[in-house]
C-alpha positions as CSV (number, residue, x, y, z in Angstrom):
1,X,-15.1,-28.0,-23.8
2,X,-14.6,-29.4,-20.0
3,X,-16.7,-28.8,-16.9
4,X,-14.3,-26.1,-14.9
5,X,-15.5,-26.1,-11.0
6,X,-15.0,-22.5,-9.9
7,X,-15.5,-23.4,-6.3
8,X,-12.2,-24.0,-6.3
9,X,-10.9,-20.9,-6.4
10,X,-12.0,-17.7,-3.7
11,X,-14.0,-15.3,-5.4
12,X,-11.5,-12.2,-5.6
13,X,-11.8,-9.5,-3.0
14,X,-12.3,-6.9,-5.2
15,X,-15.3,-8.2,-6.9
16,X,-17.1,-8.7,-3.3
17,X,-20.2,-7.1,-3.6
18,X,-21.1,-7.3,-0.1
19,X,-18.3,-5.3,0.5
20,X,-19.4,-1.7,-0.1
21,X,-16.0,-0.6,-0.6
22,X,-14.8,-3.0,-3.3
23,X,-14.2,-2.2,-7.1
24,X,-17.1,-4.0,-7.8
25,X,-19.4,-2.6,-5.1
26,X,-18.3,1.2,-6.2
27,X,-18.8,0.4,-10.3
28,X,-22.7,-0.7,-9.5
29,X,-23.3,2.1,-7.3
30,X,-21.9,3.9,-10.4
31,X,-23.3,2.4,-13.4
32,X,-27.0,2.7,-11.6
33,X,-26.7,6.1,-11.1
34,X,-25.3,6.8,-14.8
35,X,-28.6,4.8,-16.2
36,X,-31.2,6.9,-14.3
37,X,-29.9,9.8,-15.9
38,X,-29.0,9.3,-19.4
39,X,-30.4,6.7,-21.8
40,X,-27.2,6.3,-23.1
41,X,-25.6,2.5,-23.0
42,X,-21.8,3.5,-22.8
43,X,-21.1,3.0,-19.9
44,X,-17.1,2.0,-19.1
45,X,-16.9,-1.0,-16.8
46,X,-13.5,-1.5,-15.9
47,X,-13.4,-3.2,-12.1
48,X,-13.5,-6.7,-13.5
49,X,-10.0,-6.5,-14.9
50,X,-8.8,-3.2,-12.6
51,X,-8.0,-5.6,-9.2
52,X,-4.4,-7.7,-9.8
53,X,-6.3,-10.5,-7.8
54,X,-9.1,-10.8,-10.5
55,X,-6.4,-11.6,-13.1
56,X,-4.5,-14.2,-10.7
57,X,-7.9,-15.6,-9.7
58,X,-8.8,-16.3,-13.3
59,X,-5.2,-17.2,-14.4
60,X,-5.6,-19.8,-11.3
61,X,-9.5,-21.3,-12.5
62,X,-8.4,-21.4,-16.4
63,X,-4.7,-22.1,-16.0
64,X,-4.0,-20.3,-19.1
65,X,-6.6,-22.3,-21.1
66,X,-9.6,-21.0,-23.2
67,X,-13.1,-22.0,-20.9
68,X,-14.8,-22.8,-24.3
69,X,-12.1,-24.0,-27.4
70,X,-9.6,-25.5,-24.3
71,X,-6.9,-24.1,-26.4
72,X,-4.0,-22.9,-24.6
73,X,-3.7,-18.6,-24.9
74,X,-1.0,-18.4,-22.5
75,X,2.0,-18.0,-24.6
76,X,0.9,-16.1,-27.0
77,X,-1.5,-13.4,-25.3
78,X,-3.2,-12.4,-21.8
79,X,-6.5,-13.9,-23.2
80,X,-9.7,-12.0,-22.9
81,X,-12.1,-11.7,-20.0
82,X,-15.2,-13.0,-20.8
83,X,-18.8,-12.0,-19.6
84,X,-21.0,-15.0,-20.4
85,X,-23.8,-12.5,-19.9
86,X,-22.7,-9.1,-22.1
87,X,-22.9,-6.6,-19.9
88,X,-23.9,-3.9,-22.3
89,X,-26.1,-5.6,-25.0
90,X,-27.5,-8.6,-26.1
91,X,-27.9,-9.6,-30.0
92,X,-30.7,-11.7,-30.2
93,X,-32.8,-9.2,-28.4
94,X,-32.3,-5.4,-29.6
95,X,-34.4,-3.8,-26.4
96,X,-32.3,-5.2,-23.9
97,X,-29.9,-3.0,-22.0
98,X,-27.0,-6.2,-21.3
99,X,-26.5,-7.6,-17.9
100,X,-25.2,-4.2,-16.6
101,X,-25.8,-5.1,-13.0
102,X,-23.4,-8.7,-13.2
103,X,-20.9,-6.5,-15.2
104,X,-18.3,-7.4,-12.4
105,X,-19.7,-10.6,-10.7
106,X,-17.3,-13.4,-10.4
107,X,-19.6,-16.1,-11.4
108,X,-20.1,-14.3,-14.3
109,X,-16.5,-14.2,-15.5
110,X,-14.8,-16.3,-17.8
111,X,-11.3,-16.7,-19.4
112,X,-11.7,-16.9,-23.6
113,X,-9.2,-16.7,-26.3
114,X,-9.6,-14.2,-28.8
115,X,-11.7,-16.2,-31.6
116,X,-14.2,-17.7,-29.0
117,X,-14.9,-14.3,-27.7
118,X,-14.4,-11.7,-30.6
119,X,-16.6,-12.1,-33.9
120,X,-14.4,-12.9,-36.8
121,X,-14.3,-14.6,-40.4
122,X,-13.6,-18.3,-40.6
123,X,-13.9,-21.3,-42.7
124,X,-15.2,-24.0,-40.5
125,X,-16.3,-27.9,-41.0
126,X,-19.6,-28.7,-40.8
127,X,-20.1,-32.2,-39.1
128,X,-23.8,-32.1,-38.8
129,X,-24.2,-35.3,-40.8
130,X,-22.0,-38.6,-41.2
131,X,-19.7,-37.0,-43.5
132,X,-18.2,-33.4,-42.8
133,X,-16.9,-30.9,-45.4
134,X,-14.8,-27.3,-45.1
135,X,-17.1,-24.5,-45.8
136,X,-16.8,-23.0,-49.2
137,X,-17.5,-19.2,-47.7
138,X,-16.6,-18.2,-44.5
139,X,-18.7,-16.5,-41.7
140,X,-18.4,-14.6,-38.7
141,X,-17.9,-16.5,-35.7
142,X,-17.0,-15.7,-32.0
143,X,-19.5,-15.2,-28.9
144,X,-18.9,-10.8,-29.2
145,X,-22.7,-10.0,-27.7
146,X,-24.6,-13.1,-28.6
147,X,-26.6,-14.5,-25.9
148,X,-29.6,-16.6,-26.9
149,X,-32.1,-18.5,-24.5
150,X,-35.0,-21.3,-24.7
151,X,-36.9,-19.7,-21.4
152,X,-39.8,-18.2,-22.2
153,X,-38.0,-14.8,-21.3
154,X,-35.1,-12.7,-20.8
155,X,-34.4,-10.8,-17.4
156,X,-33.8,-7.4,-18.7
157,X,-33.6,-5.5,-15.1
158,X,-31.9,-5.5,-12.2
159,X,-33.2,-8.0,-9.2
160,X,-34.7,-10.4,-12.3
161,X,-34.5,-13.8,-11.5
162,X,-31.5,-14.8,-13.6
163,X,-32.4,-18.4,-13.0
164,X,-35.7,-18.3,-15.2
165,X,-33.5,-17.8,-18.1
166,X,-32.1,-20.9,-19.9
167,X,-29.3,-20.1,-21.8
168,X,-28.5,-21.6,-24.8
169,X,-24.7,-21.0,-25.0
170,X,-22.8,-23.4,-22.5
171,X,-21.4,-22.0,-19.3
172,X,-18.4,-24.7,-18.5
173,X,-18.4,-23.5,-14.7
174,X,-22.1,-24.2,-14.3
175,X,-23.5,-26.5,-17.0
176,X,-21.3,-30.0,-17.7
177,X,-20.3,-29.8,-21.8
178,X,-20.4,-33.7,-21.7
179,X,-24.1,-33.7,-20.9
180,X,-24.2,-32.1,-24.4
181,X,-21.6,-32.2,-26.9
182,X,-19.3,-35.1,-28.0
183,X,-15.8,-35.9,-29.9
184,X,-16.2,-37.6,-32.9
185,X,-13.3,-38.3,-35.5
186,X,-14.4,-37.8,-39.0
187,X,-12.2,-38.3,-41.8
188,X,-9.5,-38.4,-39.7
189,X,-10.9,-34.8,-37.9
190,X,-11.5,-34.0,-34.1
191,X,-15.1,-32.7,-34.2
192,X,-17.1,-31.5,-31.3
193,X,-21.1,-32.2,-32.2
194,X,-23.8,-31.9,-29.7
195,X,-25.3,-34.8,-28.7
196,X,-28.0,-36.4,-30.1
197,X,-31.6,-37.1,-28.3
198,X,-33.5,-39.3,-30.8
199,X,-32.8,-37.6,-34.3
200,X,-32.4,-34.5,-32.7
201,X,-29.3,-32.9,-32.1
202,X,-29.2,-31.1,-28.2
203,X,-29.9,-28.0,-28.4
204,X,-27.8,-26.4,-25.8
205,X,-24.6,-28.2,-27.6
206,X,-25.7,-27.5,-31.1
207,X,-26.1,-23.6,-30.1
208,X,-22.6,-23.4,-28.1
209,X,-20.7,-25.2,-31.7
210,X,-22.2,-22.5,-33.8
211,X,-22.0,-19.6,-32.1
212,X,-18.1,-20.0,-30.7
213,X,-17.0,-21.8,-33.8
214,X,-15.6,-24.6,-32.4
215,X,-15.2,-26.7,-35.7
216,X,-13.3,-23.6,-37.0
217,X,-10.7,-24.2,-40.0
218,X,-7.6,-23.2,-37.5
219,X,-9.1,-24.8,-34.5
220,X,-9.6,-28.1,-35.9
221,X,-6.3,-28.3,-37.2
222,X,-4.8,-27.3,-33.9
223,X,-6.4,-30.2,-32.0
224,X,-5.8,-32.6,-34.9
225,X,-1.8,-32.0,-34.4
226,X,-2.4,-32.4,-30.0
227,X,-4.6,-35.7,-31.3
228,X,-1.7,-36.7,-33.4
229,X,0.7,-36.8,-31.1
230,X,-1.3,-39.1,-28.7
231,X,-2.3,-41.5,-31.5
232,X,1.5,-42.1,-32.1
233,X,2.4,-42.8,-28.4
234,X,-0.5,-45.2,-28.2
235,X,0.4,-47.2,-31.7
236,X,3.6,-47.9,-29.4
237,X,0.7,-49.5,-26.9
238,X,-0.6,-50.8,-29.5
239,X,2.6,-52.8,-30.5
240,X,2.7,-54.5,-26.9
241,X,-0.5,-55.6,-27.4
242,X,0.8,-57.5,-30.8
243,X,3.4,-58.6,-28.5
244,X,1.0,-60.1,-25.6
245,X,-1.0,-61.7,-29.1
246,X,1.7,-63.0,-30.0
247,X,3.3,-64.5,-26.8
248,X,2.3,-67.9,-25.2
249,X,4.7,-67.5,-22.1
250,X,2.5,-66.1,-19.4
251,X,5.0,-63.9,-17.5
252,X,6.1,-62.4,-21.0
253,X,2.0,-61.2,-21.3
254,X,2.1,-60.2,-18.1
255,X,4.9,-57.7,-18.5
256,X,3.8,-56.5,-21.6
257,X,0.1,-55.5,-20.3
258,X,2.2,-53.7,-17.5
259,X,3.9,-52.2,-20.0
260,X,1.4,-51.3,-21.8
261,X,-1.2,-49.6,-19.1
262,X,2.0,-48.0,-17.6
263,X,1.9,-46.1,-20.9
264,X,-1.6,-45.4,-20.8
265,X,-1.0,-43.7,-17.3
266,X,1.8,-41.8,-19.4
267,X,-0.4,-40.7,-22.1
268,X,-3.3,-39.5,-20.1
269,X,-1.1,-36.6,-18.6
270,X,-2.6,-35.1,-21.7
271,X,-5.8,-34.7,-20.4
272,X,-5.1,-33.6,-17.8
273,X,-6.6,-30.6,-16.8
274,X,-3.8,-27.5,-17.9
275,X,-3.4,-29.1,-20.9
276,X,-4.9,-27.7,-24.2
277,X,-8.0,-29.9,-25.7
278,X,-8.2,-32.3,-22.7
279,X,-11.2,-33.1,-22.8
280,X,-10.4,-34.5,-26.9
281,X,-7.6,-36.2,-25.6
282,X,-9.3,-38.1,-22.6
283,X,-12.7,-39.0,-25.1
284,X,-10.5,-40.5,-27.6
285,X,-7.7,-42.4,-25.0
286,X,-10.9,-43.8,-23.4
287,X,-12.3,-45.2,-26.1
288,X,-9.0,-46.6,-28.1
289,X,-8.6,-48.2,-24.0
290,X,-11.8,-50.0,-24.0
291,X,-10.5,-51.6,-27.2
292,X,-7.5,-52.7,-26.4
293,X,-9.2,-53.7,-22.5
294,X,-11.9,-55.8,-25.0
295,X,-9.5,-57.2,-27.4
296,X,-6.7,-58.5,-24.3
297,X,-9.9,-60.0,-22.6
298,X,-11.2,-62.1,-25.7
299,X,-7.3,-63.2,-26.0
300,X,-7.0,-64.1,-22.5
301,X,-10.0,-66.5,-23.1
302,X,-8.4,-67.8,-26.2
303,X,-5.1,-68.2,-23.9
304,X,-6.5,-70.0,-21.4
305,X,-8.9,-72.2,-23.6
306,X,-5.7,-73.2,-24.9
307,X,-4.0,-73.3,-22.0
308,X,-6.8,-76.5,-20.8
309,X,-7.2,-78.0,-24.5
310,X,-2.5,-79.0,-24.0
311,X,-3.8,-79.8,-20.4
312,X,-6.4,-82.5,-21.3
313,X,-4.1,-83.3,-24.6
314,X,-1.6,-83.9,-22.3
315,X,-3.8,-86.4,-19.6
316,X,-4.7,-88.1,-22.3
């Protein structure tokens, strides 16, 4: 999961709810007068995916890739618009009536693939300890109506202060993932875990893992073929590093390390942004690059330790 800034794209016209006349505008006016006289929760909201521009304005902020997996939708189907606050019911709390009122409000929109959003059956890995392990059963996971919070409260009505609440589940455009999850590679496996504060695992990240499923069976293996692929282009990295071990002629090293961060400049188009499971890909290049940064600088050392010792050898 990546940090998605959604000022950077206009919120669409339709969903302007100063706008009296917009979709969204006409829907509220709607859905409050269809609550004051029934108690029935059925309501149809339709404007957040009625207005062309709120499907281009999404496709331009998620650029065709999941807000919470980061896998890519695109070419296989439209992907489904998410309300990080349900707009008709809430799970972990049976009395309240959903977030009727921010049905169509932009900032509460997301772009989600199918298994983050919709509950399902899946075989997942558990990485809650050194070792992880493929669940024998498997269990429902995807977001559906789930929406739990550590604030004291929930705001149940319209004109709450939405701000009281703090949500559990991770919203990428507001809350930064890396402030609470991180890749690890276990047995060979891209895992997201939530970070750890003492011995305690963060909350925020540990809630946002379970309830999405993103250590599913399918999902892991998806990354770990994208992960793959970028291992293998840096072992070729890695082999220009043997070469600048290997070399005692100084312009040789020097054209192999330009070599070989030319490819890491190469590589990181991975990460970069419209690309599926960035976020993996640029935890995992930065770390294998502080390596290689550490083991070149201990060799230069050695080089040029070396490089005195046949200088005094030589005087002498």
């Amino acid at each position: 999961m990546k940090f998605i800034n959604r000022s950077s794209v206009p919120e669409p016209d339709s969903l302007d709810l100063s706008n009296p006349k917009s979709n969204a505008s006409k829907e509220l006016r709607a859905a409050r007068a269809f609550l004051r006289t029934t108690s029935k929760k059925n309501f149809k909201f339709s404007a957040y995916k009625k207005g062309i521009d709120v499907s281009n304005s999404l496709n331009s902020l998620f650029q065709g890739i999941c807000a919470y997996c980061e896998s890519n939708f695109e070419s296989t189907s439209p992907g489904d618009v998410e309300h990080y606050r349900p707009k008709s019911k809430v799970k972990e709390e049976k009395t309240h009536p959903g977030y009727w009122w921010i049905a169509a409000d932009w900032k509460n929109l997301l772009m989600s693939c199918t298994d983050c959003n919709r509950g399902r059956y899946h075989n997942y890995y558990d990485a809650t300890k050194a070792e992880c392990f493929l669940s024998e059963k498997k269990q429902i996971q995807g977001k559906e109506c789930s929406f739990p919070v550590l604030g004291p409260s929930y705001a149940m009505h319209e004109g709450e202060d939405l701000e009281q609440e703090d949500p559990l589940l991770i919203d990428p455009t507001k809350r930064n993932p890396e402030d609470h999850l991180e890749w690890k590679i276990i047995n060979k496996l891209p895992l997201l875990t939530p970070i750890t504060c003492g011995d305690q695992p963060d909350p925020h990240g540990k809630a946002t893992i379970e309830i999405l499923g993103l250590n599913r069976r399918g999902l892991v293996e998806h990354r770990l073929s994208t992960l793959e692929a970028a291992q293998i282009s840096l072992s070729f990295i890695q082999d220009d590093f043997i070469e600048i071990a290997q070399s005692t002629d100084e312009n040789e090293i020097r054209k192999s390390l330009h070599k070989a961060m030319s490819g890491f400049g190469k590589i990181y188009r991975l990460a970069e942004t419209n690309k599926p499971y960035a976020s993996m890909i640029k935890s995992y290049l930065d770390m294998e690059k502080e390596k290689l940064i550490q083991n070149y600088s201990e060799l230069l050392s050695k080089l040029q330790a070396e490089s005195v010792t046949a200088e005094n050898d030589g005087q002498s």
